[in-house]
N, C-alpha and C positions, 0 to 999 in steps of 0.2 A: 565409303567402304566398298572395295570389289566383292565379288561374289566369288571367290576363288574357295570351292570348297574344302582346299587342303588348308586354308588358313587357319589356323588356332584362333583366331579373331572373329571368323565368321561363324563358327562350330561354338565358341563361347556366348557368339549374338544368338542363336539359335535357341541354345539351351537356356538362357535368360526369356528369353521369349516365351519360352514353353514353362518357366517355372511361374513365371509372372501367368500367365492363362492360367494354371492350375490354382492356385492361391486365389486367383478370383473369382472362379468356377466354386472356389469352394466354399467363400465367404458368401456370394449368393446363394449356394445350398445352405449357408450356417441361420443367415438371414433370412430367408423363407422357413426352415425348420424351426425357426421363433416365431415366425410372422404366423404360424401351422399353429405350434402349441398355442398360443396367445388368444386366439378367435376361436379354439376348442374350447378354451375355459371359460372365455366371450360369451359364446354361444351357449354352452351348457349353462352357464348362471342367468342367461337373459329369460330360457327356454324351463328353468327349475321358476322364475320368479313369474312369469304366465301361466306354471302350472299345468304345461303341455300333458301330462302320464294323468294327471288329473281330469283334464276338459275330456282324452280321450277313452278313460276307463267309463266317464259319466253318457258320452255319447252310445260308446260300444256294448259295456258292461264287462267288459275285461280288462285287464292292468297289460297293457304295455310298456315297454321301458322304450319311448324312442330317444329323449334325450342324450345318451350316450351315441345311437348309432350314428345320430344327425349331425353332433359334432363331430365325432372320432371322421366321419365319410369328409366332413365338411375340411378339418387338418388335412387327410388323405390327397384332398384332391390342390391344396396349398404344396404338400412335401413336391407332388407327382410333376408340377407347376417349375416350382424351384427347380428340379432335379437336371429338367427338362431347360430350364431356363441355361444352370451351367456348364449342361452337356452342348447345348448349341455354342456358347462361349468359346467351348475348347474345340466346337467343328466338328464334332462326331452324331452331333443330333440325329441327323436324318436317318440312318441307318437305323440307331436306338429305335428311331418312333418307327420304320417300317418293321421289325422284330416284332416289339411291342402291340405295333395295329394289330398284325398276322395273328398273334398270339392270343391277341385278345378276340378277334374273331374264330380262331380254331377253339377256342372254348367256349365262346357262345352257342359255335355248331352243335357243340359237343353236352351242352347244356338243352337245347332244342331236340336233339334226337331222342336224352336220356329221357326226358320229360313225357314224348311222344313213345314209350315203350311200355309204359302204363295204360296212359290215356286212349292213343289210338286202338287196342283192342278193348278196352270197355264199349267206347264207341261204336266198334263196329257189332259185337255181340248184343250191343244195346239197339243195333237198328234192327237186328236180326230177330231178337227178340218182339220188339214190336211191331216188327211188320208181318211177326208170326200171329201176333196178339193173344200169346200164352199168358200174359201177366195184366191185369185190372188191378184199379182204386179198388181196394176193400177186400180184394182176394186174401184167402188164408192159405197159405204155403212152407211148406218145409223144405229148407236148403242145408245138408248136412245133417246135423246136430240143433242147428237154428230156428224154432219155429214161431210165426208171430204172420200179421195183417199186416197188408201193403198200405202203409199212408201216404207217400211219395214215389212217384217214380220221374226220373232225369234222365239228362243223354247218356251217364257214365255209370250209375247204380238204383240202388233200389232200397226205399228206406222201409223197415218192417219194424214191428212194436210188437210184443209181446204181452201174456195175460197180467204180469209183475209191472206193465208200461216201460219197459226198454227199449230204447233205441237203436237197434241195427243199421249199419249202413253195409249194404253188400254189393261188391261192384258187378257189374254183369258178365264179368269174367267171370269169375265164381259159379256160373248158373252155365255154363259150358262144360264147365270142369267136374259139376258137382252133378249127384241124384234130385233132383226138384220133384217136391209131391203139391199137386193142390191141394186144400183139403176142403172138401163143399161143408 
């Protein structure tokens, strides 16, 4: 066959070409999005019959559900597999995955920074505090409306109990922001 691109012959090879890539692109996404469900429900029934929510509410003392996230993440990462599989098929992959990467690193950023807007000033109020050494085990202190004995203190807050035995947790931001009384 010439490559004569006026040809009506070579323009019908083309588009046959490209209809046949897409039908197979898609049967391998149809086929991974089975092979996805199939090892979700694999998984959650293997992970229900060990007793996973069980072993780990008896270690912790809390009822977590992981079962669901473990499979549902475990499909996720089969669909993302497939997707990827019959996007390279059709020759467009690369592109997709450098989007993709970009994106998923712009949100990681963007996850790190959110995180670090809490944290890093507890931190640093917390070093400040202590290197003032305003705050001891055992001191009695009023912050706000809050009053109670210090039983803990950490990098980020300061845990205080009350005369009822309540739990405060107060971050060291809080003690910047706020009136602090000791009370002897």
């Amino acid at each position: 066959m010439s490559e004569n691109f006026f040809d009506p012959g070579y323009l019908e090879f083309l588009r046959a070409g490209l209809i046949s890539k897409i039908i197979v692109s898609f049967f391998i996404f149809f086929i991974g999005f089975t092979i996805g469900k199939f090892l979700e429900k694999l998984i959650a029934s293997a992970l229900n019959e060990i007793e996973l929510n069980e072993i780990v509410k008896s270690i912790s003392g809390v009822y977590i559900d992981l079962i669901s996230p473990i499979s549902k993440i475990t499909s996720y990462i089969i669909y993302v597999i497939s997707l990827l599989m019959a996007l390279n098929h059709l020759g467009v992959a690369d592109v997709i995955i450098y989007v993709l990467l970009g994106s998923l690193f712009l949100l990681l950023i963007s996850f790190f920074l959110l995180s670090l807007r809490d944290f890093l000033p507890n931190v640093l109020a917390g070093i400040y505090i202590y290197r003032k050494k305003y705050l001891k085990m055992g001191s009695k202190i009023k912050i706000g409306t809050t009053k109670g004995e210090i039983v803990k203190i950490n990098l980020t807050n300061v845990h205080l109990k009350n005369k009822k035995q309540d739990l405060f947790v107060i971050p060291f931001r809080a003690f910047l922001n706020s009136e602090v009384q000791i009370i002897k």
